[in-house]
C-alpha positions as CSV (number, residue, x, y, z in Angstrom):
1,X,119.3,299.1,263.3
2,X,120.6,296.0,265.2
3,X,124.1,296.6,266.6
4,X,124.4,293.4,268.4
5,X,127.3,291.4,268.2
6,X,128.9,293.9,265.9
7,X,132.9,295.4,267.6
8,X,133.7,299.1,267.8
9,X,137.0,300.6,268.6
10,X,137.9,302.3,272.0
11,X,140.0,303.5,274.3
12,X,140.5,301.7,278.0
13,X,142.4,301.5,281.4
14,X,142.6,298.6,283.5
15,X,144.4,300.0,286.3
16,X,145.1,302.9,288.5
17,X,148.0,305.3,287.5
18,X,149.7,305.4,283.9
19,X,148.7,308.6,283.0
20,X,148.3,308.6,278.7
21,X,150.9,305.6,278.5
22,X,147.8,303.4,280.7
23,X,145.3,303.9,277.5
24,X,145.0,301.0,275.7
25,X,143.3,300.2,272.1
26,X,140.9,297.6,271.9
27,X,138.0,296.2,269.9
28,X,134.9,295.2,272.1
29,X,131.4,294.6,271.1
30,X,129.0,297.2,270.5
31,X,127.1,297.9,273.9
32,X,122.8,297.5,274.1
33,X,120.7,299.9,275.2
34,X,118.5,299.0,278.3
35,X,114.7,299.5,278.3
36,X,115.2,303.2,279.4
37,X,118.6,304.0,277.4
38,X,119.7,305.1,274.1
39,X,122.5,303.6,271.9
40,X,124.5,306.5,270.0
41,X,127.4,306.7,267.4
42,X,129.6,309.2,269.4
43,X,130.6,312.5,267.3
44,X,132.8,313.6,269.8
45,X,133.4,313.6,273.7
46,X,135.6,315.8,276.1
47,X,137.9,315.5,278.2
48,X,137.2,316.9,282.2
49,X,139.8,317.1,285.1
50,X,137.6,314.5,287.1
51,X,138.2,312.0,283.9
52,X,142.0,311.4,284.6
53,X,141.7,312.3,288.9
54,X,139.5,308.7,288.3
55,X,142.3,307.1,286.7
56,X,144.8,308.4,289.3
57,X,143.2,307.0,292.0
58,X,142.0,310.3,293.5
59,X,139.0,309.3,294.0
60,X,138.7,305.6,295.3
61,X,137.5,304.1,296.5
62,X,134.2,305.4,295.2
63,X,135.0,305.4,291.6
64,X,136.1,303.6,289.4
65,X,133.5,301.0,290.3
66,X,135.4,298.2,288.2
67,X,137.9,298.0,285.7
68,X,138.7,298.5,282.9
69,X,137.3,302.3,282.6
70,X,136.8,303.4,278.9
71,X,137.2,307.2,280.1
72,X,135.1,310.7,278.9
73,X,131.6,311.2,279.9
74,X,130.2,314.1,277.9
75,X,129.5,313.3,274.6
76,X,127.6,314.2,271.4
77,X,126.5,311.9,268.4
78,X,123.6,310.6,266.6
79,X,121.0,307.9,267.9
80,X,121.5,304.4,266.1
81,X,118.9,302.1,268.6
82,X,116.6,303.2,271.2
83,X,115.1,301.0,274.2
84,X,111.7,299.7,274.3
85,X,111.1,302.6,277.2
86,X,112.6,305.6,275.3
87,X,109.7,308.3,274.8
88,X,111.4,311.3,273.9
89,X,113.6,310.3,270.6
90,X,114.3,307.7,268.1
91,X,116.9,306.7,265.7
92,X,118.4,309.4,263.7
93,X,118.0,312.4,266.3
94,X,121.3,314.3,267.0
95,X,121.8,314.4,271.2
96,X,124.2,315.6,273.4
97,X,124.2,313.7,276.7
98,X,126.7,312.9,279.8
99,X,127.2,309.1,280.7
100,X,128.3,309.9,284.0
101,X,131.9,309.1,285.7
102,X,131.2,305.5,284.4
103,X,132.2,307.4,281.6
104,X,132.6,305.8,277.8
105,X,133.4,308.4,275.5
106,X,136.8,307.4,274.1
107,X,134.8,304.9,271.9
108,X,132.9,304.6,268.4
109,X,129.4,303.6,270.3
110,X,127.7,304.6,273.5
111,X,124.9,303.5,275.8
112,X,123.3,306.7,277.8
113,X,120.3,307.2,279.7
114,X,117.4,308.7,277.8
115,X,116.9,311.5,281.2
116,X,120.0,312.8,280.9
117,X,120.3,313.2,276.9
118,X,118.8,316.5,275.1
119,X,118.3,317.3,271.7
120,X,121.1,319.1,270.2
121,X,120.0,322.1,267.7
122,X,121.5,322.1,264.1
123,X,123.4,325.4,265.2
124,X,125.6,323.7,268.0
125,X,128.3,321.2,266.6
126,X,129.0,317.8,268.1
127,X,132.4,319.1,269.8
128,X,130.5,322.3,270.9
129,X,127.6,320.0,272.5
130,X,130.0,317.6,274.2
131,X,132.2,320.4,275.7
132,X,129.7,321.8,277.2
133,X,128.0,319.0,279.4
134,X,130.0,319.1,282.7
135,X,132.3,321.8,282.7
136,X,128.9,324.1,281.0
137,X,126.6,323.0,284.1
138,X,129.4,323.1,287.0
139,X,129.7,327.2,285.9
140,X,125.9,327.7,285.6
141,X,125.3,325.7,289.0
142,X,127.8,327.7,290.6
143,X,126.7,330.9,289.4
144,X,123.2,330.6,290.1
145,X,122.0,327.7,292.3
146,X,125.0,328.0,294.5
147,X,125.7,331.9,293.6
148,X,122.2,332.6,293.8
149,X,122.4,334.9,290.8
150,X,119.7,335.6,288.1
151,X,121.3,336.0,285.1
152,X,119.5,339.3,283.8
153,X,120.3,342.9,283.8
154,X,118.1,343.7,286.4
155,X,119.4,343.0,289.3
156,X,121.8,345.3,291.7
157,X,125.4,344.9,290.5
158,X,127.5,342.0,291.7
159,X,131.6,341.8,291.5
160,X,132.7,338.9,290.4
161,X,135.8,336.6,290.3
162,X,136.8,333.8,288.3
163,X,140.1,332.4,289.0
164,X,141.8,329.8,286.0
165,X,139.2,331.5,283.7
166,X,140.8,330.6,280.1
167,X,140.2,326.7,281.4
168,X,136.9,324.6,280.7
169,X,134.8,326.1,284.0
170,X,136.2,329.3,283.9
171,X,135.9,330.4,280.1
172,X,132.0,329.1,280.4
173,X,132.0,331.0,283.9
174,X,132.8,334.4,282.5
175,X,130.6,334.4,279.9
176,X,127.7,333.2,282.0
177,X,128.8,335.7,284.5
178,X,128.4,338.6,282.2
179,X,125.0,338.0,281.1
180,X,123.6,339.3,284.6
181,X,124.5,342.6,285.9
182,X,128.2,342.0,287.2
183,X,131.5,343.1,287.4
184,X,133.8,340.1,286.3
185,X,137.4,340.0,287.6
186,X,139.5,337.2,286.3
187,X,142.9,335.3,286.4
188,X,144.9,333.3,284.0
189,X,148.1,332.8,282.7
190,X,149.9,335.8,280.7
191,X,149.0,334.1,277.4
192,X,145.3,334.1,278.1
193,X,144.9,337.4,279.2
194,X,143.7,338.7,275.2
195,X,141.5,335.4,275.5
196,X,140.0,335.9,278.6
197,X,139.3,339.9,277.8
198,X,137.3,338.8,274.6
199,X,135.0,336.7,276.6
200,X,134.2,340.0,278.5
201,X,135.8,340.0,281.5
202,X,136.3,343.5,282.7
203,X,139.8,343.3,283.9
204,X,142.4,340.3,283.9
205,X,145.1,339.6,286.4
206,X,148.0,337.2,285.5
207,X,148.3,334.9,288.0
208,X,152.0,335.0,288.1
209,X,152.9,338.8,289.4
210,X,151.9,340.0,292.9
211,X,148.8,341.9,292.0
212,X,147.7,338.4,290.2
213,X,148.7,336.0,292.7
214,X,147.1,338.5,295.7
215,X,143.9,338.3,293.5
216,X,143.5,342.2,294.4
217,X,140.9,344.0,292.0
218,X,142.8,346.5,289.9
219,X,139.7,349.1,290.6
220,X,139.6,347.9,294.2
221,X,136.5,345.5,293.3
222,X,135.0,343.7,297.0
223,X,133.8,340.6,295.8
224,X,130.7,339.0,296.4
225,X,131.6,335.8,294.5
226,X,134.2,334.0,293.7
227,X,134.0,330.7,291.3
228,X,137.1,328.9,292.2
229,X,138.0,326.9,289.2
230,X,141.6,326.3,290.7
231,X,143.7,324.7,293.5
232,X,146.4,326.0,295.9
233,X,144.7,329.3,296.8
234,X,144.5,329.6,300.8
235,X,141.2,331.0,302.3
236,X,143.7,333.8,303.7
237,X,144.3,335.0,300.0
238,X,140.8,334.8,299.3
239,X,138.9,336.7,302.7
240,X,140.7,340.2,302.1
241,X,139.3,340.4,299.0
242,X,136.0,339.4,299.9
243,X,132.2,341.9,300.4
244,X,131.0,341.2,303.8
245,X,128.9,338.3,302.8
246,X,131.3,337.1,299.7
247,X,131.5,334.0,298.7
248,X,134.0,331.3,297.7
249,X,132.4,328.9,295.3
250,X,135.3,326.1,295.2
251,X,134.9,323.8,292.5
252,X,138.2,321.6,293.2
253,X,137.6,321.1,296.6
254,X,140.3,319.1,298.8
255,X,140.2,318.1,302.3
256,X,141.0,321.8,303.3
257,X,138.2,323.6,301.9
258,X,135.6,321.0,303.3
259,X,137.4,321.9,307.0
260,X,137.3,325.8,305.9
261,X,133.4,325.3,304.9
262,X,133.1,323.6,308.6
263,X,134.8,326.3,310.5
264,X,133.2,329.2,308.6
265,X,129.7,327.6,309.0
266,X,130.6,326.9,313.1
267,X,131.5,330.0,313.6
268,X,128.7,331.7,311.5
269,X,131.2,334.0,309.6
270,X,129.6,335.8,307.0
271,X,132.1,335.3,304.3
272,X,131.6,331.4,303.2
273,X,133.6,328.5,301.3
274,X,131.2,326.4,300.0
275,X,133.0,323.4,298.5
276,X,131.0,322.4,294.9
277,X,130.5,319.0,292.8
278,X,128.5,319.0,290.1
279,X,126.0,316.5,288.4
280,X,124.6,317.5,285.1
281,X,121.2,317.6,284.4
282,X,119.4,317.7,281.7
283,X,117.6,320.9,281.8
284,X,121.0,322.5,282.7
285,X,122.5,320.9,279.4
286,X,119.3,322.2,278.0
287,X,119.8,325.8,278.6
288,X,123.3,326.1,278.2
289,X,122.3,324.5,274.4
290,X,120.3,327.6,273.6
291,X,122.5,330.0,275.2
292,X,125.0,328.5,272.4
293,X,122.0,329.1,270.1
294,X,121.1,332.6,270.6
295,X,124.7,333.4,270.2
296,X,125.1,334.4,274.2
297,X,128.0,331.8,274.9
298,X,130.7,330.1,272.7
299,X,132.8,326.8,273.6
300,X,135.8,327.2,272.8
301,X,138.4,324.8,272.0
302,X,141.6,324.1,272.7
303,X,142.2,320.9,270.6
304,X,140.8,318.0,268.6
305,X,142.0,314.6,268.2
306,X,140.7,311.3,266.6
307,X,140.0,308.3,269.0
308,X,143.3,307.2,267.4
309,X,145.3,310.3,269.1
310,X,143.3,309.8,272.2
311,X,146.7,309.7,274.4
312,X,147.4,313.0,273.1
313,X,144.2,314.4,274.1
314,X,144.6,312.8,277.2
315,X,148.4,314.3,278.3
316,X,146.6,317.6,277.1
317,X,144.0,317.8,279.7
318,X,146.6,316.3,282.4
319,X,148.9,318.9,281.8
320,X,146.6,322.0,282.8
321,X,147.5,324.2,280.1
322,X,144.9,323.7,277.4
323,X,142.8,327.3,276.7
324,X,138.9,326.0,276.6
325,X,137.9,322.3,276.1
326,X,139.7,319.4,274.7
327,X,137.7,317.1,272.4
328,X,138.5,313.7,270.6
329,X,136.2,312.6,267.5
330,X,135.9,309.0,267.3
């Protein structure tokens, strides 16, 4: 099917700052796909921190690389064209893929690349397959490229903590987590801590009180890893708590936790911050897909919107509060 020349709706910013009230409605035409690329009807996309941190600013002047920015990179849909490179599907197949940080979610119609777009089985829905793209891989990268941990009973016992672990990482983090032989600790907000139990974390700390905000194991857990899905913890909070090798995995890294990786690395300490960005790939997206498939891990979702409502969506992630992903369905 020849989109060309035909408009689709979408969301845009052309500027830094604005927050939802810097979205903007607007009828463009359809993109093409490139010799390499796939065009797809979007079925949804979700929202990820990183998304809005480009809009404000916090992270030029690498990105955006121009203006306007029709925002969301993970995304789920059906193939409508294919380029005359594309191998591995055609027109009809149901994919999730990510676009990137050059993002284009928040629109009817996509252009992704065909090496980082994976089938998506009939038992994972659109919102599931999109959720699961960047926050999915940042939790199974930390846990066990970064982590080093196999993901099977077998190995000796690990303790565990996930700190913010009702958000995108950490909900994905936890389960993941408890598929290998570990111990999970885990914090969130009083609200959560049912939530954050079901997804079978052993024991729950609310952030707020002093046990919570110490990050102390209630059964006086050591741990050996820590995936860090939060900001405005010190490394002194963090190193009492720690095994003698522990590790911090710190997925919203700041200028501190780069100098705390330098320091701990120069002075050969044997309890590490590792600072951690994440690029999907596809065989990550992959096996997260059939985790979702066999039943072993669940997305789950905090709210939907149309493409209409996407300023809604929008303040949702910005505020910090949703439990699981957000989603908007063109």
């Amino acid at each position: 099917m020849n989109m060309a020349g035909k408009l689709m709706k979408a969301v845009w910013y052309d500027s830094y700052g604005g927050g939802s009230a810097g979205l903007k409605h607007v009828e463009i035409p359809i993109p093409s796909p490139g010799v390499n690329e796939i065009l797809l009807k979007i079925e949804a996309a979700s929202i990820n921190p990183i998304d809005w941190k480009i809009q404000k600013g916090m992270v030029r002047p690498f990105l955006p690389k121009k203006f306007p920015v029709i925002p969301a990179g993970d995304v789920a849909g059906e193939i409508v064209e294919v380029g005359s490179g594309v191998k591995k599907f055609k027109a009809g197949d149901k994919i999730v893929s990510t676009l990137g940080t050059a993002g284009g979610g928040f629109a009817e119609y996509a252009v992704a690349k065909e090496n980082l777009t994976v089938s998506r089985p009939p038992e994972v829905s659109a919102a599931d397959g999109a959720s699961l793209v960047i926050a999915g891989c940042t939790a199974l990268h930390a846990l066990t490229v970064t982590g080093g941990i196999n993901l099977v009973k077998t190995q000796p016992r690990l303790n565990i903590l996930v700190t913010a672990a009702s958000g995108g990482v950490g909900h994905y983090a936890v389960q993941l987590a408890k598929l290998g032989n570990t111990h999970v600790t885990a914090t969130c907000g009083a609200r959560n801590i049912e939530f954050v139990n079901s997804l079978g974390a052993d024991e729950v700390l609310d952030y707020k009180t002093p046990e919570g905000s110490s990050l102390k194991s209630p059964s006086g857990q050591k741990y050996d890893l820590v995936i860090h899905c939060t900001t405005g913890i010190p490394w002194s909070t963090f190193e009492p708590n720690l095994s003698p090798n522990g590790k911090v995995i710190d997925l919203t890294p700041s200028g501190g936790a780069f100098w705390t990786y330098a320091v701990k690395k120069i002075t050969f300490s044997k309890k590490q911050l590792q600072p951690l960005l994440v690029v999907p790939k596809a065989e990550e997206i992959e096996c997260l897909l059939n985790y979702v498939k066999e039943g072993k891990l669940k997305t789950v979702i905090d709210s939907r919107y149309p493409l209409s409502r996407a300023e809604e969506a929008w303040e949702k992630s910005i505020e910090g509060h949703a439990t699981g992903k957000v989603v908007v369905e063109p």
